[in-house]
ZALO-117276 format. One record per residue (C-alpha): z negated, x, y; residue number from 0. Coordinates in steps of 0.25 Angstrom, whole numbers, plus 5000, padded with zeros to 4 digits. Example, Ala and Ser with C-alpha at 12.3 -4.5 7.8 and 13.67 -1.06 7.14 Angstrom:
// residues 2
[[4969, 5049, 4982], 0] [[4971, 5055, 4996], 1] 
This chain:
// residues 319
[[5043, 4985, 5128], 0] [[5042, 4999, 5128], 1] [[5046, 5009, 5115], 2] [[5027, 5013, 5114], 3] [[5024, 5001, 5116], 4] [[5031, 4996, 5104], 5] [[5026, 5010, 5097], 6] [[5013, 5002, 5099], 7] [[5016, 4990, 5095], 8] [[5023, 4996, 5082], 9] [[5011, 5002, 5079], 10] [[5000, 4990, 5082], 11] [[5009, 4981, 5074], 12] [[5000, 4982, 5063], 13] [[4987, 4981, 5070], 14] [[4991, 4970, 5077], 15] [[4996, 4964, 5062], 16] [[4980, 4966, 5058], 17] [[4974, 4961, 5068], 18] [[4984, 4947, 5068], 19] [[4980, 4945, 5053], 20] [[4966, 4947, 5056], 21] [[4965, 4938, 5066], 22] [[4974, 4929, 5058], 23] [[4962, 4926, 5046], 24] [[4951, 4930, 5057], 25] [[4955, 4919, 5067], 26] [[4952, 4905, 5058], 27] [[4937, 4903, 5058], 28] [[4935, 4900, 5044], 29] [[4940, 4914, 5039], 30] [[4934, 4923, 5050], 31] [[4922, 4925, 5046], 32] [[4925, 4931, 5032], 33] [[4937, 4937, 5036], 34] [[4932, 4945, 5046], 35] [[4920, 4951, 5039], 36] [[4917, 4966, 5034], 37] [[4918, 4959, 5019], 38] [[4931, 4953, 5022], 39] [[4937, 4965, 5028], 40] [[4930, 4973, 5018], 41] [[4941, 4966, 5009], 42] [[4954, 4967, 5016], 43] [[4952, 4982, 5016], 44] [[4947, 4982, 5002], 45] [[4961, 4975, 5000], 46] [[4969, 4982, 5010], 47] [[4964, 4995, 5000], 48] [[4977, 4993, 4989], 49] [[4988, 4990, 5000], 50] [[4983, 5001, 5010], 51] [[4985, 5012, 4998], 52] [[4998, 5007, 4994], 53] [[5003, 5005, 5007], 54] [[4999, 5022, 5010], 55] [[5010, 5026, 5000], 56] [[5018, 5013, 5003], 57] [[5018, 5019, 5020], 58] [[5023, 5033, 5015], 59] [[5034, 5026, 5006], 60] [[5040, 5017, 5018], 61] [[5038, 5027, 5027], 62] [[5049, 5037, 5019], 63] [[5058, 5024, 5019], 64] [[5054, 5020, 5005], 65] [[5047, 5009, 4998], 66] [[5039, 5006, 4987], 67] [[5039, 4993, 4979], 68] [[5030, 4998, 4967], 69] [[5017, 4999, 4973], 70] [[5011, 4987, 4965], 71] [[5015, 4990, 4953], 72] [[5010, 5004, 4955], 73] [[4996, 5000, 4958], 74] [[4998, 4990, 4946], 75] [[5002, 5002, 4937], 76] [[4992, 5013, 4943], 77] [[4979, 5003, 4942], 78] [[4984, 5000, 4927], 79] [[4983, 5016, 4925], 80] [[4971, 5016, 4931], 81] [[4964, 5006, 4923], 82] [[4969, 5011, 4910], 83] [[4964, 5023, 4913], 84] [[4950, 5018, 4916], 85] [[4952, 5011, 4904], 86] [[4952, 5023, 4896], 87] [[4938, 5029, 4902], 88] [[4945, 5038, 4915], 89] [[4937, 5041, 4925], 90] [[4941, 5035, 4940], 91] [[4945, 5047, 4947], 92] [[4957, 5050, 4935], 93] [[4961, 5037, 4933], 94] [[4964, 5036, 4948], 95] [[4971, 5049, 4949], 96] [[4980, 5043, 4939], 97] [[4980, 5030, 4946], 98] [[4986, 5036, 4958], 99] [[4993, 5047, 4950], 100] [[5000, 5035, 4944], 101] [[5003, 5030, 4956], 102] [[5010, 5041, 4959], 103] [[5019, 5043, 4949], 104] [[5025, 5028, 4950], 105] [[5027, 5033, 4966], 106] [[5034, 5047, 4962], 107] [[5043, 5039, 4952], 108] [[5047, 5030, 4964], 109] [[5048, 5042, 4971], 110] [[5058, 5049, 4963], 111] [[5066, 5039, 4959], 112] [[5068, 5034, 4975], 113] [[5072, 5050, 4978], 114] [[5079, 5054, 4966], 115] [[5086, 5040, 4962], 116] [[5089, 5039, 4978], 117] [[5087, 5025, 4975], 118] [[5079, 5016, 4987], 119] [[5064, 5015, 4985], 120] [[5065, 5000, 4983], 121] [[5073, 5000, 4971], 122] [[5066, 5012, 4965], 123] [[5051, 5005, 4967], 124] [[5056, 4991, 4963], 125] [[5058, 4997, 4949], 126] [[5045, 5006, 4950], 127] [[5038, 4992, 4953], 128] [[5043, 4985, 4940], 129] [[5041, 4997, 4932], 130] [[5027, 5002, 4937], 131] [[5023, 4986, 4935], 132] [[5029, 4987, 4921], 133] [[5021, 4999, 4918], 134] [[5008, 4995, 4924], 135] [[5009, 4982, 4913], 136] [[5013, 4991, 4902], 137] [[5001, 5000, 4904], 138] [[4991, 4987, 4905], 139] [[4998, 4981, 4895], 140] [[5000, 4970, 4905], 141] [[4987, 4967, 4907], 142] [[4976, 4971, 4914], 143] [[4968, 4984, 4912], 144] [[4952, 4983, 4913], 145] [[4942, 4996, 4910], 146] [[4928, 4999, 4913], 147] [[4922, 5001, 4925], 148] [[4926, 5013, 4935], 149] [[4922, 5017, 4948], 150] [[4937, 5012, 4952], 151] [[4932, 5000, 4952], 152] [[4925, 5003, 4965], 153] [[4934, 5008, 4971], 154] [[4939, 4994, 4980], 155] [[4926, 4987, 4978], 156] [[4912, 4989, 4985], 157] [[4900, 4987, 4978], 158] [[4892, 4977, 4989], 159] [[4905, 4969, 4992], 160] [[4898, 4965, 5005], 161] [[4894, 4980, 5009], 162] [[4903, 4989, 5021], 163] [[4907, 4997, 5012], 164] [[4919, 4999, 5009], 165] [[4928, 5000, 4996], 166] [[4933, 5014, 4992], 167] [[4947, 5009, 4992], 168] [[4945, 5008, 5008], 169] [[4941, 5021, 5010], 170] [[4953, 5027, 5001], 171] [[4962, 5019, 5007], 172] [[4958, 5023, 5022], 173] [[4957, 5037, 5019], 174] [[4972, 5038, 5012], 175] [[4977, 5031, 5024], 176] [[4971, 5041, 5034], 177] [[4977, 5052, 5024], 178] [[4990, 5045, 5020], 179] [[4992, 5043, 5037], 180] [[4990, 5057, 5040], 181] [[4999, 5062, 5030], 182] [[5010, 5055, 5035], 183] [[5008, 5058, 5049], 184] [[5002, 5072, 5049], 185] [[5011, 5079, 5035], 186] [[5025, 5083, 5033], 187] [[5025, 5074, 5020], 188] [[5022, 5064, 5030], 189] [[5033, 5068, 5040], 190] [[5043, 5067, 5029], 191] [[5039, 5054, 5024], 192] [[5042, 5048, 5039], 193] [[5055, 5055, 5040], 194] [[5062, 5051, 5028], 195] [[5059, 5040, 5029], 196] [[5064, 5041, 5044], 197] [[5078, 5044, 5041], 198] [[5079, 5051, 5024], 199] [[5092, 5058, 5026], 200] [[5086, 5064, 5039], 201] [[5073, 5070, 5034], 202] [[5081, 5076, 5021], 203] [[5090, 5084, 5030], 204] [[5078, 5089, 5038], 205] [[5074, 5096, 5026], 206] [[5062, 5083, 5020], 207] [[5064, 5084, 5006], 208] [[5067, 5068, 5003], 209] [[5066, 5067, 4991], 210] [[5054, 5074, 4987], 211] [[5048, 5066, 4997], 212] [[5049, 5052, 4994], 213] [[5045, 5055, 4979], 214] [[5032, 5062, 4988], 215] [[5030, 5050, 4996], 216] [[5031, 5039, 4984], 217] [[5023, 5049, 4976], 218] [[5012, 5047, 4984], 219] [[5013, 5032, 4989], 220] [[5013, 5030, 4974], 221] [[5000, 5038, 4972], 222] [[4995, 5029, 4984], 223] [[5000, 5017, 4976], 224] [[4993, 5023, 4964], 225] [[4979, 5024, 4972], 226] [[4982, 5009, 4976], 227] [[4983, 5006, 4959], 228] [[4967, 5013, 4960], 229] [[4962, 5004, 4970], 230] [[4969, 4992, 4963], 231] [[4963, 4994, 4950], 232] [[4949, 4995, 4956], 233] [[4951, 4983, 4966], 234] [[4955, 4975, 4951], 235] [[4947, 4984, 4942], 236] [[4958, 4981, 4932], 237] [[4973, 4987, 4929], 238] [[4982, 4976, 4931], 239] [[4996, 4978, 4930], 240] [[5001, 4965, 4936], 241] [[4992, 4969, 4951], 242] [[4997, 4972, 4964], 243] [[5010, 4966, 4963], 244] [[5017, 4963, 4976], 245] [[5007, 4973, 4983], 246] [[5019, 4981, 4986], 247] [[5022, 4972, 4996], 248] [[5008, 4972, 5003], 249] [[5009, 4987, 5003], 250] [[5024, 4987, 5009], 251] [[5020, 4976, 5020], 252] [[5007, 4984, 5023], 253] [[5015, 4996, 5027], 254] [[5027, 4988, 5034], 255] [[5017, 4980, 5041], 256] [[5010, 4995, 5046], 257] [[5023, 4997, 5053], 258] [[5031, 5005, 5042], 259] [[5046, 5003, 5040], 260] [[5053, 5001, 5028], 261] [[5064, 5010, 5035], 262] [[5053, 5021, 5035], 263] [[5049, 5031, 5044], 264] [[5038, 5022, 5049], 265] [[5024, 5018, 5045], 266] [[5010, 5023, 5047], 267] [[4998, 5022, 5035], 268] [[4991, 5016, 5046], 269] [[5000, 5004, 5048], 270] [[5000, 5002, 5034], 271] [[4987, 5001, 5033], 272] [[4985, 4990, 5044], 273] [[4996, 4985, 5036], 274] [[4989, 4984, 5023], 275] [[4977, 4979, 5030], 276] [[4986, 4967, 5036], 277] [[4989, 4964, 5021], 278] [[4975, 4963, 5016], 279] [[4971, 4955, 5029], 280] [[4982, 4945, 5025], 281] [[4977, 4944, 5009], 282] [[4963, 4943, 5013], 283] [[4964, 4934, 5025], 284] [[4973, 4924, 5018], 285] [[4962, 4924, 5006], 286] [[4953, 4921, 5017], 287] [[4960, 4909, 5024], 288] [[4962, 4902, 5009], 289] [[4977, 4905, 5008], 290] [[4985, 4904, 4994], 291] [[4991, 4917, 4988], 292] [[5004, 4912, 4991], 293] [[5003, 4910, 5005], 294] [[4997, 4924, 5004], 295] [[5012, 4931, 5001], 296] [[5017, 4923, 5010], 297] [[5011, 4929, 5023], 298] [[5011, 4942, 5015], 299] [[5025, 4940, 5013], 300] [[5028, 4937, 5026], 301] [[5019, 4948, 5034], 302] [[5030, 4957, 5025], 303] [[5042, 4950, 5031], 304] [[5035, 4951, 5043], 305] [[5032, 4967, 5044], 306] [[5046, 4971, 5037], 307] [[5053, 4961, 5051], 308] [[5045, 4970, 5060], 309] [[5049, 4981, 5052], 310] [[5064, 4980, 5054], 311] [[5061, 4976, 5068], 312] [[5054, 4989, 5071], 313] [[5066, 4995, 5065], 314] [[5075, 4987, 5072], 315] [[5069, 4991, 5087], 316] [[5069, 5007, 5083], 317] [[5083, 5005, 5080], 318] 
């Protein structure tokens, strides 16, 4: 087998993932029916809207070489902000600016600590997860926080459940996907972030600022994260600090199963987005076929296992 046409399977790999776990739910004739209808696939993206966000910044970070294990607890914290903030009267449009300011900051911290500390990313986000969780309780008071109606509470729902519209999340979610992609293929900033992750000590002696970059590229992945905490609290219309843990993993596994490398240098917004769609189609359909929660992580866990094997294999064949 030739060097393109293994280009071309690399970069089907996805696609070819999609379409196995559609026809997976789609084949049993009890299931097929609702699993294929526009309502049902109205869902899955509805549900595909948290992971696809996260897993933007989430492609950035792995991209550089890094990773991020704080994600949940970031949404947990920035859709506690949120909703305290709509609890004291704001207005959407400011308390989601914050939302996603918060965001942010949490991915700046992680940001400067990786570069300035030189300590690896995993060590550095561990300890943001348990103290960004910490603070998302702290702030609730380790329960959940309810306030009035607002408009974010529309913002992931439709109001004919059975229409072809489709949620606002969608939409923001396709259209930072076309942007995010773009900006990594078409900028400097975007060039950078594929060479350090390349080779680091290269791309600091051609002249790439590191350091200021990775703080960059968490900054915004956490802003990303943040924007995922505003989606979050409208899907539950409550802050709850104890939400979205372990999503971190379906983020990750959405971007390694788009075909990025925890090595880095590789990855497209693209892939992941296939990849967070693979996610969702597995939640949903195993909801559809009547299968416990446990059995659930199972798979999950094992289409993690499975895509990290491909990874080093990949890896393994450029070498």
């Amino acid at each position: 087998m030739n060097d393109s046409v293994k280009r071309i399977l690399a970069k089907a790999g996805p696609f070819l993932g999609l379409i196995l776990v559609i026809a997976l739910f789609a084949l049993p004739t009890e299931s097929r029916d609702s699993f294929l209808s526009y309502h049902n696939s109205k869902i899955i993206l509805t549900q595909t809207v948290i992971v696809a966000i996260g897993a933007l910044g989430m492609t950035m970070i792995i991209v550089s070489g890094g990773i991020d294990l704080s994600v949940g607890s970031s949404i947990a914290l920035t859709s506690v902000v949120g909703a305290l903030l709509l609890q004291k009267g704001w207005g959407a449009a400011p308390a989601a600016v914050v939302m996603i300011l918060s965001g942010g900051m949490v991915g700046l911290l992680n940001g400067a600590a990786i570069a300035g500390l030189r300590m690896t990313p995993f060590i550095i986000t561990l300890g943001t997860l348990g103290v960004a969780r910490g603070s998302a309780k702290w702030l609730g008071d380790n329960q959940t926080v309810n306030y009035d109606s607002s408009p974010i509470n529309g913002w992931m729902t439709t109001v004919d459940p059975h229409s072809y519209a489709l949620p606002a999340g969608v939409w923001v979610a396709m259209a930072l996907a076309v942007l995010t992609s773009l900006v990594l293929r078409n900028t400097v900033f975007g060039r950078h972030v594929f060479a350090i992750g390349s080779n680091e000590q290269t791309a600091r002696l051609c002249g790439i600022p590191t350091k200021r970059l990775k703080i960059a590229i968490y900054a915004l992945a956490g802003c990303f994260f943040g924007l995922a905490g505003l989606f979050q609290l409208a899907r539950l219309r409550q802050g709850d600090p104890t939400v979205a843990i372990g999503l971190e993993l379906d983020i990750i596994a959405s971007v390694i199963i788009g075909g990025a490398s925890l090595n880095g240098g590789v990855g497209t917004i693209l892939g992941s987005m296939i990849g967070a769609l693979i996610m969702a189609v597995l939640r949903n359909g195993s909801q559809q076929m009547g299968w416990p929660t446990y059995f659930q992580e199972i798979i999950i866990g094992l289409v993690i296992i499975v895509a990290v094997f491909l990874d080093r294999l990949r890896q393994g064949r450029q070498n």
